[in-house]
BABASE-428060 format. One record per residue (C-alpha): residue in one letter; x, y, z. Coordinates in steps of 0.05 Angstrom, whole numbers, plus 5000, padded with zeros to 4 digits. Layout:
REM BABASE-428060
AXYZ/...
//
This chain:
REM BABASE-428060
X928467222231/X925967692288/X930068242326/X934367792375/X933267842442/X936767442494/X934267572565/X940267082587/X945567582564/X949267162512/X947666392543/X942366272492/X947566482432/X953266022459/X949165352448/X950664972390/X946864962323/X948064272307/X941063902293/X943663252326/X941162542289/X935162072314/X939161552306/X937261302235/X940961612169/X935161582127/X930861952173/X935562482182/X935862562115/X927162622113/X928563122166/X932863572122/X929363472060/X922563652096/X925864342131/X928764562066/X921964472036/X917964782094/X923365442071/X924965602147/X930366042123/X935666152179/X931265842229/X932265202184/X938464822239/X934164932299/X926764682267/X931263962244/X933264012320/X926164092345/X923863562295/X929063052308/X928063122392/X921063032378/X921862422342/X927562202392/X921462292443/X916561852400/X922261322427/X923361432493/X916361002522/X914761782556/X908161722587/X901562132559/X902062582619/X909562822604/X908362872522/X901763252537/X905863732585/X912463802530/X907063942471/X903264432513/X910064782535/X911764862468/X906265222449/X904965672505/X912765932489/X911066042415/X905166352424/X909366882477/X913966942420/X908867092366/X906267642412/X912267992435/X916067902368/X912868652341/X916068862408/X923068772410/X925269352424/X921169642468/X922269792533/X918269382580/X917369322651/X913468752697/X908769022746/X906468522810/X902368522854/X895968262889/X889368032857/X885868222909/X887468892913/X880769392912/X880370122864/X880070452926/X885970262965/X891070652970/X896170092936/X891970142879/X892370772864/X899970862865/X900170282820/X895870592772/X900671252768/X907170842769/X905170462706/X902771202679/X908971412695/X913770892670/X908270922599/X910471692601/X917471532599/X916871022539/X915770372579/X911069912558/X907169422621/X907068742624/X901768442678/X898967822701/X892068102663/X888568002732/X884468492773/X887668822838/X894669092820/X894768792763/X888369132737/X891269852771/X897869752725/X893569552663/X888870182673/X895670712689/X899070382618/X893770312576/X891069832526/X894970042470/X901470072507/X901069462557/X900668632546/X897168172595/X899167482609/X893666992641/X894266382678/X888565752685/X887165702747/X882065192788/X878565782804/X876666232758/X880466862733/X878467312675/X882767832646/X881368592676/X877969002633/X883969402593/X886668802567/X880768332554/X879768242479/X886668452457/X891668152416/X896968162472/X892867762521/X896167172530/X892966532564/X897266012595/X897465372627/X902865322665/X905865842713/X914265602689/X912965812604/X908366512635/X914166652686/X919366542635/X915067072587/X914967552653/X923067602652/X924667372579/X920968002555/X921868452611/X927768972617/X925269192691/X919969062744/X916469302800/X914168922862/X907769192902/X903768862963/X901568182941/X901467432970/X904666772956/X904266962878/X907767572881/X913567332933/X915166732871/X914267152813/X919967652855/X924367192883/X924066822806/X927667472781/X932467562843/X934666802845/X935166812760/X939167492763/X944467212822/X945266652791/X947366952723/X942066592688/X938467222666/X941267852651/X941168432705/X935569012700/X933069432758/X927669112806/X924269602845/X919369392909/X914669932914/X910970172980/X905370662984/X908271243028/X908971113093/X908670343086/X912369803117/X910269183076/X917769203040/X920769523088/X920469043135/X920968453079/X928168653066/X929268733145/X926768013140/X932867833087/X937968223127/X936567953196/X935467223164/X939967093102/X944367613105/X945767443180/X945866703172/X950766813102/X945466583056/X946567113006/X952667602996/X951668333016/X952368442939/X945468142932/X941768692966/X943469172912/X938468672858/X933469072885/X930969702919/X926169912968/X922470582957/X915070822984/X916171512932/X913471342852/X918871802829/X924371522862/X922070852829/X921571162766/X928971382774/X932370832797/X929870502727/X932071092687/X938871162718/X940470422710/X939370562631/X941971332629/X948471012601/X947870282602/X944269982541/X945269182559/X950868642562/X951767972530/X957967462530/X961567292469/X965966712474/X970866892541/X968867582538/X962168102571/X961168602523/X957569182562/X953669662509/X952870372534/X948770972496/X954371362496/X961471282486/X966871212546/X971471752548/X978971362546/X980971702621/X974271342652/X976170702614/X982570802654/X979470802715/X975170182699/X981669852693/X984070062755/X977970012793/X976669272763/X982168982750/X980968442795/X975068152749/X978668152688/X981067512666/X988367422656/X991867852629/X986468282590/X983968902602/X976969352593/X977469702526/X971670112487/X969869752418/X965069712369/X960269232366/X963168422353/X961468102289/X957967442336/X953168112357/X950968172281/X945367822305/X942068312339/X940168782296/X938869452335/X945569302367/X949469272308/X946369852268/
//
């Protein structure tokens, strides 16, 4: 099987591995028989799984519309998969932004050099393949070092340029599987100027990131200098949800506000100068860092956090789990 990569910190791992029955021995037994024969390998458990919910489905009097939608899913996340499999671990970061942004605004242009930047410190882009920011990002990254992933729309919208052609242009149908690509695959991303698109694509990550459903990476909303358009969208969530105790005061630091390229470029680099990524293994987080803790600041962790740790257990350094055998760049 491929590298693992779970963008849901350890959530994916914990489900069970259990095909389940469609109800009818005999069947099951088909199932199996046709798995083992197909030679999935290790993959073999969850193909009888997919197999035997599709047949479940074949059951359940689901109309056209629904089956059509489930089938199409399916595909679009398998193709995502196929695409960013050679990828795994590469650093990758989600730039966006407005369509309708021109070459020679200003906006433009400092997208363009962030994505140079962020490709000069061994990111790779991921886009919406569009024109406007979108376009500016593909251009600053590069063909060769960038993927695109495209939407149907009613109206039309081609792929810019860079990505056109290329093996990691991705087409989709539905906004929920391309979204899911955007943070499954992404270990940061950058917000500039954009409309109603860019707003859900951000608020996707904030909301997934709060809610523990996907695991934490910097998110950086990106000005050109002098500009106000995030400035005064996080006055907007202070005044409003903050105010009103929508979110916790905690939730402002899932993101940060900067009109400076290099101060974007370094809030992503601190966040990994130590920290590698987490995951949860049965009751426990298991943080990976680059470098090892010395014992006197895993002291301090202790006595700094002791009020998160469950019971009566403590923060200790280890090496890596055998459930984290997995992942192979982890364990290595």
């Amino acid at each position: 099987m491929e590298p693992e990569r779970d963008f849901t910190g350890g959530g994916i791992f914990s489900l069970p591995k259990s095909p389940g029955s469609c109800g009818d021995k005999e069947i099951d037994r088909c199932v199996r028989e046709l798995v083992q024969k197909w030679d999935c390998g290790e993959a073999a458990p969850f193909v009888e799984e997919l197999i035997v919910t599709s047949l479940r489905i074949g059951k359940d009097e689901i109309s056209e519309a629904d089956l059509k939608l489930f089938n199409r899913s399916l595909k679009e996340m398998r193709a995502s998969s196929r695409v960013f499999a050679p990828y795994a671990n590469e650093r990758k970061i989600s730039i966006f932004g407005s369509a309708r942004t021109k070459p020679d605004e200003i906006e433009y242009q400092v997208a363009q050099r962030f994505a140079e930047r962020m490709k000069e410190e061994g990111f790779m882009t991921i886009t919406g393949a569009g024109e406007g920011i979108m376009g500016a990002a593909q251009a600053g990254a590069g063909r060769d070092n960038s993927f695109g992933l495209n939407i149907k729309l009613p109206f039309e919208q081609t792929a810019n340029e860079v990505i056109e052609g290329d093996h990691k242009l991705i087409v989709y149908n539905y906004f929920f599987t391309r979204k899911l690509a955007f943070v499954k695959e992404s270990d940061a991303a950058a917000l500039f100027p954009g409309g109603f698109g860019t707003m859900d694509e951000g608020f996707e990550v904030l909301t997934l990131m709060q809610t523990g459903k996907a695991s934490v990476f910097p998110v950086v909303l990106v000005d050109i200098p002098g500009g106000s358009y995030w400035k005064t969208f996080q006055q907007f969530i202070k005044e409003h949800l903050l105010r009103l105790g929508l979110i916790s005061p905690e939730d402002l630091h899932l993101f940060k506000v900067t009109d400076d390229i290099e101060e974007a470029v370094e809030e992503i680099l601190t966040f990994y100068s130590v920290f590698h990524s987490y995951r949860f293994v049965r009751d426990l987080i298991v943080i990976r860092t680059h470098r090892e803790i010395p014992p006197e600041v895993v002291a301090e962790l202790n006595c700094d956090f002791y009020d998160i740790v469950k019971g009566k257990g403590e923060i200790q350094a280890s090496k890596a789990l055998p459930e984290e055998a997995n992942e192979h760049a982890i364990a290595d």
